[in-house]
C-alpha positions as CSV (number, residue, x, y, z in Angstrom):
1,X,87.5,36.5,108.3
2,X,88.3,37.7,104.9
3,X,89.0,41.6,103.9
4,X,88.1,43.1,100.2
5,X,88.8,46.3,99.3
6,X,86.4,47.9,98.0
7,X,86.2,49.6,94.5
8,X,87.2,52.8,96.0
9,X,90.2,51.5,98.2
10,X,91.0,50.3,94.4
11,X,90.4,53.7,92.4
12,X,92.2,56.0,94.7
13,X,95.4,53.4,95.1
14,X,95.4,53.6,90.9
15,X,94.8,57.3,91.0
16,X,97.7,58.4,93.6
17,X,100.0,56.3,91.8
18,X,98.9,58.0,88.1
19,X,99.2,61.4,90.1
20,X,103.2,60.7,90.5
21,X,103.8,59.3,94.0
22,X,105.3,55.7,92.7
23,X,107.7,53.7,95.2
24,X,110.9,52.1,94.0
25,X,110.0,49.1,96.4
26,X,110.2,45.9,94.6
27,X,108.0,44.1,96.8
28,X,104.9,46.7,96.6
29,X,105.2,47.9,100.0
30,X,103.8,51.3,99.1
31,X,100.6,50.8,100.9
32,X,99.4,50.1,104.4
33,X,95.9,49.1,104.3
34,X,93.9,48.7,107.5
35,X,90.6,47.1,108.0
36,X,88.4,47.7,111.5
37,X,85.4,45.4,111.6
38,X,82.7,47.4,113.6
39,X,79.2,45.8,114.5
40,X,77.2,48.1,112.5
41,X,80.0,48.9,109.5
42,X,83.8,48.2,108.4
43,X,85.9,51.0,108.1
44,X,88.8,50.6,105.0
45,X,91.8,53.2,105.0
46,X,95.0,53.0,102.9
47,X,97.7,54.9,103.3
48,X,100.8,55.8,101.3
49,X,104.2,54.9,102.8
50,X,105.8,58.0,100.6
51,X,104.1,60.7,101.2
52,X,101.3,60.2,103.9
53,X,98.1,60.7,102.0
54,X,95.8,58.5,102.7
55,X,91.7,57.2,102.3
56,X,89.1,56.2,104.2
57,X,85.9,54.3,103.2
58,X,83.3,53.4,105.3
59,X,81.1,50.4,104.2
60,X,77.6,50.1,105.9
């Protein structure tokens, strides 16, 4: 099975990070994304590592 985050997984990742919250990791381990496969949708979150906020999307 292969995960693709959608455009708006994208958008908010590049907005947080214009907003300020930047990480000094070298490796990019900012983020923690997490993908649930459902049978009727796929739920997409990310999550910042720094300080907490994080987004959902819901694909149906």
């Amino acid at each position: 099975m292969k995960f693709k985050t959608d455009k708006s997984i994208d958008d908010w990742v590049k907005n947080h990070r214009a907003q300020g919250c930047i990480s000094n990791a070298t490796a990019g381990e900012q983020f923690i994304y997490e993908f649930i496969p459902t049978s009727i949708m796929e739920v997409q979150t990310v999550k910042c590592m720094c300080c907490g906020d994080k987004f959902t999307y819901y694909d149906d």
